[in-house]
C-alpha positions in Angstrom: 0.0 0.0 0.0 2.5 2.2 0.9 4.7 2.0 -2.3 1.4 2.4 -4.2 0.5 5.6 -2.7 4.4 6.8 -3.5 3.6 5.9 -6.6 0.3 7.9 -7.3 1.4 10.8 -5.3 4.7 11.4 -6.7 3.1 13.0 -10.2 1.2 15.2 -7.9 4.1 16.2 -6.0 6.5 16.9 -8.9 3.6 19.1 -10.4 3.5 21.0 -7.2 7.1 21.6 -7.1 7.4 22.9 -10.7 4.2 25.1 -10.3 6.3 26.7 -7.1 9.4 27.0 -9.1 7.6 28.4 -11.8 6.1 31.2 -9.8 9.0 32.0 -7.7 10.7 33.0 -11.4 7.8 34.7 -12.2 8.1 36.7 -8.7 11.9 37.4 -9.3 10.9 38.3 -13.0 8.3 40.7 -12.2 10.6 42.0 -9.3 13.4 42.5 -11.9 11.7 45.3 -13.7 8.3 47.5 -13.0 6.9 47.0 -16.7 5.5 43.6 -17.0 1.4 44.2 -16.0 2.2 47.2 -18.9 2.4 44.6 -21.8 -1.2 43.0 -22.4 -2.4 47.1 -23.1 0.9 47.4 -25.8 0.2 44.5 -27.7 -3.7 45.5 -27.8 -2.1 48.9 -29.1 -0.1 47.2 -32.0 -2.3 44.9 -32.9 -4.9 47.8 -33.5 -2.2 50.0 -35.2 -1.5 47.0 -37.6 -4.9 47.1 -38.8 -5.0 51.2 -38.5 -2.1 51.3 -41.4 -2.7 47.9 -43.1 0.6 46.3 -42.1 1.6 43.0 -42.2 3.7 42.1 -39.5 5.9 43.8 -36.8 8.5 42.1 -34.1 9.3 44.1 -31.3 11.8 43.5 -28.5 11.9 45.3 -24.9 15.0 45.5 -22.5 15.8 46.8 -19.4 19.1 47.0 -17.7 20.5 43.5 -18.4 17.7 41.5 -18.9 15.2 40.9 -22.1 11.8 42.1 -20.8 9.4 41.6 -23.9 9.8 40.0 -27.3 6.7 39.5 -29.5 5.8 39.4 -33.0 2.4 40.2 -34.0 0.7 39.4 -37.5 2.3 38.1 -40.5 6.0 37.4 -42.1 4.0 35.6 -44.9 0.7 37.2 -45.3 -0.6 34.9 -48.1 0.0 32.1 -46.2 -0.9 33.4 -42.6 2.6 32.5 -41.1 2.8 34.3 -37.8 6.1 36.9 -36.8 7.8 35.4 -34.3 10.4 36.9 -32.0 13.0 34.4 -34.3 12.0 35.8 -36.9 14.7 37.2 -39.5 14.0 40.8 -40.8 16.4 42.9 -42.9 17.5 45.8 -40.4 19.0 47.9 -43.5 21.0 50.7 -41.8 20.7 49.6 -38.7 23.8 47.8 -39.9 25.8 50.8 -39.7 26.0 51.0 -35.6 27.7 47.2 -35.9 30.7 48.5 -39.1 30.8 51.8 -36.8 31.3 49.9 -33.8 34.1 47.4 -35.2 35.7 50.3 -36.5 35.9 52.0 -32.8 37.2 48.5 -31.6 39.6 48.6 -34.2 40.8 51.9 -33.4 41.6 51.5 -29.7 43.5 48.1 -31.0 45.8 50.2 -32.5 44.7 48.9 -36.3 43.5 51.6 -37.6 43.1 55.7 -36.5 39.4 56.7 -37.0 41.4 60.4 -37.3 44.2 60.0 -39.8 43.2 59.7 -43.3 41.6 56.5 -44.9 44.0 56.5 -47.5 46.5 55.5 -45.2 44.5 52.2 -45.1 42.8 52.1 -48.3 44.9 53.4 -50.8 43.0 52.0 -54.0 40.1 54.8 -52.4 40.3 57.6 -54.6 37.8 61.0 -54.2 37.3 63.4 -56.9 39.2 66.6 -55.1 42.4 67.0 -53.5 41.0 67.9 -50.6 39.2 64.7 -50.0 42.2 62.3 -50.8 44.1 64.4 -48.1 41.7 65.3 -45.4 39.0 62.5 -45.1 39.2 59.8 -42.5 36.8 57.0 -41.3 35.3 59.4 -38.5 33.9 61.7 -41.4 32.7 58.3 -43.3 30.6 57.0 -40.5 29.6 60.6 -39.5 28.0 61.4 -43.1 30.2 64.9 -43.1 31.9 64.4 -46.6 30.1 66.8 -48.5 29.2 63.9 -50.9 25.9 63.1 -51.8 24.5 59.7 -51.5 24.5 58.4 -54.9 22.6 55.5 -54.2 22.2 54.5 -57.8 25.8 52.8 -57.6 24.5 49.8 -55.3 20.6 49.5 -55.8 20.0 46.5 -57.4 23.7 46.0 -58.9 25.8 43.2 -59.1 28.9 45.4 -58.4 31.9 44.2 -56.0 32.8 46.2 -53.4 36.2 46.3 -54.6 34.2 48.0 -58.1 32.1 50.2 -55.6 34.9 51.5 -54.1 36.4 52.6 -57.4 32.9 54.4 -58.7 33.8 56.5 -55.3 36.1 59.1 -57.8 33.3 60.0 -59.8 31.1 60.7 -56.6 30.9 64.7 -57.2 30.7 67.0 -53.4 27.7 68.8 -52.8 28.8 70.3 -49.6 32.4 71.5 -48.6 34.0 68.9 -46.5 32.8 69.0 -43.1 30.6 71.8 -44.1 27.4 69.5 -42.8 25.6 66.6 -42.7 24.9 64.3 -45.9 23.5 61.0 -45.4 25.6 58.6 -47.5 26.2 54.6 -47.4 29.0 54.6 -50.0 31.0 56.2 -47.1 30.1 53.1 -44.8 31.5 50.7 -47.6 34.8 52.2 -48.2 35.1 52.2 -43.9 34.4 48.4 -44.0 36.6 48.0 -46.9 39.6 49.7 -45.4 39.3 47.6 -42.2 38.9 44.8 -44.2 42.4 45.7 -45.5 43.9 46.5 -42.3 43.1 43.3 -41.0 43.3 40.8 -44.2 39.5 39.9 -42.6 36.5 40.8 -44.6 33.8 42.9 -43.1 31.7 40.0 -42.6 33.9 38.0 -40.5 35.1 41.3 -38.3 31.1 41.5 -37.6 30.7 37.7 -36.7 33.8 37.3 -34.3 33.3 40.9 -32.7 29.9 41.2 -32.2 28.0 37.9 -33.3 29.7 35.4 -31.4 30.0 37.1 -28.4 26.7 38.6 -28.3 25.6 34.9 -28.9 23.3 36.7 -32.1 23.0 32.5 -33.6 20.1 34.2 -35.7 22.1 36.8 -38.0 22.8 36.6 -41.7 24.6 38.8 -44.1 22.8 37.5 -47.3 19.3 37.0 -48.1 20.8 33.2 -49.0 21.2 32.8 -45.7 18.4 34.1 -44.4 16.0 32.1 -46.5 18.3 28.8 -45.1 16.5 28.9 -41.8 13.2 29.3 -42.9 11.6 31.3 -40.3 12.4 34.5 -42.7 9.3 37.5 -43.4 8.3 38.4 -46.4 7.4 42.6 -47.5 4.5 43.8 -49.2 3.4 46.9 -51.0 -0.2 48.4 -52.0 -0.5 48.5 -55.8 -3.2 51.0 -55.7 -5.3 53.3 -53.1 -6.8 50.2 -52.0 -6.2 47.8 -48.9 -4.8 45.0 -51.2 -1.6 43.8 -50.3 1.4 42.4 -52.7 4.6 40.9 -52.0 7.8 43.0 -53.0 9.1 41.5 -56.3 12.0 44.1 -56.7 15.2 43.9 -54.5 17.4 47.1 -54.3 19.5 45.0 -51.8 23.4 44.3 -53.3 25.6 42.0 -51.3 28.8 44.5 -51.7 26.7 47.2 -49.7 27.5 44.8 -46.3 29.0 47.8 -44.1 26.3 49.7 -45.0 23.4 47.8 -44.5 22.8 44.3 -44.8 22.7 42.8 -41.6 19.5 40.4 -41.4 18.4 39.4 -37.9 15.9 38.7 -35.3 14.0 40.9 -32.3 16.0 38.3 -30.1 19.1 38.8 -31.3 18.3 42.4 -31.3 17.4 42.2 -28.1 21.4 41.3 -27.0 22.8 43.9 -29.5 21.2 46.3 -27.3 21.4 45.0 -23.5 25.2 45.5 -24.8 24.9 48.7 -25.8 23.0 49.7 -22.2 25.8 48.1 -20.0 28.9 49.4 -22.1 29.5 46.6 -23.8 28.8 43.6 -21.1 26.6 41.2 -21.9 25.9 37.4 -19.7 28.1 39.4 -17.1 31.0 39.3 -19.9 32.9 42.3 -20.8 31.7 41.6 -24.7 32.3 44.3 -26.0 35.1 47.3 -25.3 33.9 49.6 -23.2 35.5 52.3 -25.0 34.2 51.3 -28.6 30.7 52.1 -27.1 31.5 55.5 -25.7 33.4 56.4 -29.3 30.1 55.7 -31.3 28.2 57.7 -28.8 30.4 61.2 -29.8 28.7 63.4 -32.1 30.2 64.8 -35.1 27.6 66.5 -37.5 24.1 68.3 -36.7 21.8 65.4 -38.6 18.1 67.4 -37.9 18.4 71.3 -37.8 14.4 71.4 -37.9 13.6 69.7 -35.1 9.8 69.1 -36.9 8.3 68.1 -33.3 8.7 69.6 -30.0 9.0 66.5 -28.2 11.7 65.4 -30.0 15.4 67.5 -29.8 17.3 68.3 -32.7 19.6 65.3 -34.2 23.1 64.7 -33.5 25.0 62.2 -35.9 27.8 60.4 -33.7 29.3 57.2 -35.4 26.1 54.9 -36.9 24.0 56.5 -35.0 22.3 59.8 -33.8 21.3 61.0 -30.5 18.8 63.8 -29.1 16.0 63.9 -26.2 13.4 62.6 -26.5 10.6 64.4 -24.1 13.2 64.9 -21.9 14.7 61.7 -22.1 18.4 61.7 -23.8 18.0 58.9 -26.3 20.3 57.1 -29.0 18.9 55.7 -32.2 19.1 54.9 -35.9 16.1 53.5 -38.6 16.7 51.1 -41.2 15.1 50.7 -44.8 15.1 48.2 -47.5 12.9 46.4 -50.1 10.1 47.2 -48.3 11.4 46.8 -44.5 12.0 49.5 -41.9 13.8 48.8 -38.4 14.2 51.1 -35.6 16.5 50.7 -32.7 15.7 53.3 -29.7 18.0 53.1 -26.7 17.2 55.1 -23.5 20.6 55.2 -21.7 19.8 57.1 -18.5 16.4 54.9 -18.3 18.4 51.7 -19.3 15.4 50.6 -21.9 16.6 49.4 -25.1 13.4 49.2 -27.7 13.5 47.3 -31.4 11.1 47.4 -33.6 11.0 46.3 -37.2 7.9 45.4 -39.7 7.6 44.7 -43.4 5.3 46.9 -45.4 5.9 49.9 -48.2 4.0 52.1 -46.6 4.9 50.7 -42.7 7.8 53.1 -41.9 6.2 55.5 -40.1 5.1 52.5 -37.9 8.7 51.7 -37.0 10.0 55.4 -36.5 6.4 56.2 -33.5 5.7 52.4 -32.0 9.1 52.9 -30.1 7.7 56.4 -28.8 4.7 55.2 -28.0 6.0 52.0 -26.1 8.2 54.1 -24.1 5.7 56.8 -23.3 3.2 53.9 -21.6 6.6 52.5 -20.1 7.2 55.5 -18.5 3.7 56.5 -17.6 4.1 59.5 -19.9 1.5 62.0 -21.5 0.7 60.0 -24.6 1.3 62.1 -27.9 -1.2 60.9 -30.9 1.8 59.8 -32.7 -0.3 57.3 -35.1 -2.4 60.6 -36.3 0.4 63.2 -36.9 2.6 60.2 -39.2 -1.0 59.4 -41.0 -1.7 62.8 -41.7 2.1 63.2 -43.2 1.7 60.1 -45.3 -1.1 61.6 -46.7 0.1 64.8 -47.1 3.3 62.9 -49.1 1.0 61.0 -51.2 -0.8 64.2 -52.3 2.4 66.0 -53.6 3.2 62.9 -55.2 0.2 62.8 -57.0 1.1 66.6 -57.7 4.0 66.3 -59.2 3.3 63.3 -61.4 -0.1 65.3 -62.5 2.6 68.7 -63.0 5.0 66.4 -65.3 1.8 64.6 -67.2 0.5 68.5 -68.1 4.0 69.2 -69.7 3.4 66.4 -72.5 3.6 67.5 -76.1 0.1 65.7 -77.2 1.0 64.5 -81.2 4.3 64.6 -81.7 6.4 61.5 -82.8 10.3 60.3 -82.4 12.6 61.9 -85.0 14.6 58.6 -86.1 13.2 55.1 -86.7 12.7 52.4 -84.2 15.8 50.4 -84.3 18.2 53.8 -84.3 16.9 53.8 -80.5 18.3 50.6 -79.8 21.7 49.2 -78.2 24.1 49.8 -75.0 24.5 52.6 -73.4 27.3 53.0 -70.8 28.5 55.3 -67.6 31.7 54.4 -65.9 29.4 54.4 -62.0 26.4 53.2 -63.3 27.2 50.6 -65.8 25.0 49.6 -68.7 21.5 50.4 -69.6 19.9 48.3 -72.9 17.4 49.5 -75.0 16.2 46.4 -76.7 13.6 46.0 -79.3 10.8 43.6 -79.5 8.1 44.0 -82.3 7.7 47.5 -82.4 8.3 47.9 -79.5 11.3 49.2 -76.9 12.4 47.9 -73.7 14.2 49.3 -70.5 16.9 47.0 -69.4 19.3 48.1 -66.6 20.4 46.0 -64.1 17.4 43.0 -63.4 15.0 45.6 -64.7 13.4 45.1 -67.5 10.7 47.5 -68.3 8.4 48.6 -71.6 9.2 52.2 -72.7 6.2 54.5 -73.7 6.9 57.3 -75.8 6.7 60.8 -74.4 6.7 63.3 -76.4 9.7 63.9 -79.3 12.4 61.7 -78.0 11.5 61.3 -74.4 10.5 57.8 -72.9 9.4 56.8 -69.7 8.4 53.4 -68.0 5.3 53.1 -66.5 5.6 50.7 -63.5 1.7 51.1 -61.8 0.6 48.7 -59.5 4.2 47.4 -59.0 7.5 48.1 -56.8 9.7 48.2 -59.5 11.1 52.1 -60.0 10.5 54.5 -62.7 12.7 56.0 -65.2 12.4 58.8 -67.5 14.7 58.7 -70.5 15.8 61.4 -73.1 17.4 60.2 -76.5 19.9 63.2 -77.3 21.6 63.6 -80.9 25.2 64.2 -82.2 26.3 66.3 -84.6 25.8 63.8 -87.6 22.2 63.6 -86.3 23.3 60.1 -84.6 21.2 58.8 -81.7 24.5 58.6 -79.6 22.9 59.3 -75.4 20.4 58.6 -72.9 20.2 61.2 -70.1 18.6 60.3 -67.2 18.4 60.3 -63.0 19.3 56.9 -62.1 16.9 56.0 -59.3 17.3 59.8 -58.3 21.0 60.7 -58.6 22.4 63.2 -60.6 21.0 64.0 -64.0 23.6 61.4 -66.3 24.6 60.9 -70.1 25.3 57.2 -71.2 26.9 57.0 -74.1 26.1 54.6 -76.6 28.5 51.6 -77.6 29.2 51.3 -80.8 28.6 48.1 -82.5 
């Protein structure tokens, strides 16, 4: 009898035991931080503000002091299938890439490997600028401070197939549009030439300085550097777009991501890893009660350089400071350090709250979503904090409309200049062939019937006539970009250029190969 009552008992017992463990770590959780009854009235709030701007998905992580308070995901990573975010979810954080090339470059630097003050071309020779002034004065601190003078010049990397070793030399034909260290231009070709020159300092390439700097020790088991390896481990979100004024959604077909870019921005990860990135970046650099990261390499990214926001468009928010990778400000008060994040349909936001030790990530996967990522931080902190809410949601809606409007403007502005009845002055196939700039590579005009098609890069678009010998695509209801093309004429009366703004750059002549 006696064994027999062990026996039924001892289920019972072992229940009772784990159901008193389990709320003693509950106790000693909720006694780690004051937040935790705050939660349940978040996630009501961004569940509703999903449905309020027709996004997708969104993963979120929380910390405070040490510890990981909150990770969720809410909605979809696949919304035609109905696959749930999860906190393990991988996301492209874009340029929220830049803090980790900023920060191996500080770690770097108080190695001895490399002075963020000297100039680059100490360390990366084969980097050439187009003035004299730049090849002698610019060092890695102006690079990862955006205070140049060059514009951004995006057009290089979107969607190109380019190495960086062929980025970096497209860097001489990068024209200033500000006087160096005059102010603040936002530019990622500056983050790849840094990662390039540490990759020559230490014979390691940028990806591998990441990994055994900040990956390993920050036990991130969930980051990627390529969309290959994202997609590997499945668990991977998907971006949409709205084709029209309706609530339809799409998936994003177009990919402006290029591999090269790395330093710049293609770091793909989870909320959970996030979550350690920034517990690190709260306890200067420990993490697991390791010293993970230099102490010092945090305090160098968190020196400003450059005035990044001289507007200062709301009151609760300071003006900008650009330090290395990131920028910091006050928010309501509160000094905070940040940086956002965008790509091919994605937009991250890291928000770190030193003096109130919170760390908040957020990053969801919509077109139209990045307001979303830049106020659901704010938000989350003002109902951490028990602070006056501000109708964040309402003032970014009313922008976005306001943005769509002038949009519409413009386009209907550029429609009303059209030339109605006029025709091209030479015959079809005088249109067609290459066309080549020494930054931007080829475009192809290629004929089919009678008709002409775009090709540059993976594009491959149908060309409508203008008026006289202007072209256009016409990419509605898509996410593949626009162009606007103008045939110009030689002397001999030769169609011999296309001028053009690739993807928003500079107005540019390619010149036609001959055959």
């Amino acid at each position: 009898m006696t064994n027999l009552l062990k026996k039924d008992h001892t289920p019972v017992k072992k229940l009772l035991l784990l159901t008193l463990i389990h709320f003693t770590s509950l106790v000693a959780f909720s006694q780690t931080h004051p937040f935790g009854a705050k939660f349940p009235a978040i996630d009501k709030y961004i569940d509703s503000t999903l449905k309020e701007w027709n996004v997708p998905g969104l993963a979120m992580s929380v910390v405070y002091k040490d510890k990981v308070i909150y990770t969720k995901g809410y909605g979809y990573r696949d919304y035609e299938k109905k696959l749930p975010v999860e906190a393990h979810t991988v996301f492209p954080i874009a340029s929220n890439t830049k803090l980790f090339t900023a920060t191996v470059a500080a770690i770097l630097h108080h190695e001895g490997k490399l002075s963020l003050d000297k100039p680059v071309k100490n360390y990366l020779p084969a980097l050439n600028f187009s003035t004299d002034e730049l090849n002698a004065k610019v060092t890695i601190r102006d690079m990862l401070s955006h205070r140049t003078g060059l514009p951004r010049y995006d057009a290089i990397w979107v969607n190109a197939a380019f190495t960086r070793k062929e980025m970096i030399e497209k860097i001489s034909y990068m024209k200033p549009q500000l006087g160096f260290r005059e102010g603040y231009i936002y530019n990622n070709m500056m983050f790849v030439a840094s990662g390039s020159a540490m990759e020559e300092v230490t014979g390691k390439t940028w990806e591998t300085l990441v990994s055994e700097k900040i990956f390993q020790p920050l036990q991130m088991n969930t980051s990627y550097f390529t969309n290959d390896g994202m997609k590997k481990q499945g668990n991977y979100a998907l971006a949409y777009f709205r084709p029209d004024s309706s609530e339809k959604l799409l998936p994003k077909k177009f990919e402006a991501q290029c591999e090269a870019l790395g330093p710049a921005g293609t770091i793909k990860t989870t909320a959970a890893d996030m979550a350690n990135w920034m517990i690190a970046q709260l306890n200067d650099g420990k993490f697991n009660g390791q010293q993970a990261i230099p102490s010092k390499a945090i305090s160098e990214t968190m020196i400003p350089n450059s005035i990044a926001d001289k507007t200062g468009k709301y009151d609760e928010l300071s003006n900008a400071l650009y330090c290395l990778g990131r920028t910091i400000y006050t928010y309501k008060g509160h000094k905070a350090a940040s940086h956002s994040g965008a790509i091919d349909g994605f937009y991250s936001f890291v928000a770190l709250f030193p003096k109130d030790s919170l760390g908040i990530f957020v990053v969801v996967n919509a077109n139209h979503g990045r307001p979303l990522s830049n106020f659901v931080p704010l938000d989350v902190f003002d109902r951490l904090m028990n602070m006056p809410k501000t109708p964040w949601s309402q003032r970014y809606m009313k922008d976005y409309k306001e943005v769509q409007a002038q949009e519409k403007k413009s386009a209907d502005s550029l429609k009303a200049t059209q030339v109605k009845n006029t025709a091209p002055s030479h015959a079809i196939n005088d249109y067609t062939g290459t066309y080549s700039h020494s930054t931007y590579g080829d475009i192809k005009i290629e004929r089919v019937n009678d008709q002409l098609f775009f090709v540059f890069r993976s594009q491959r678009s149908l060309l409508h006539h203008f008026h006289y010998d202007q072209f256009h695509t016409d990419e509605k209801g898509t996410d593949t970009p626009d162009y606007r093309l103008e045939f110009r004429i030689n002397s001999k009366g030769e169609i011999d250029r296309i001028s053009t703004r690739p993807l928003g750059d500079p107005l540019t002549e390619f010149i036609k190969k001959k055959e």
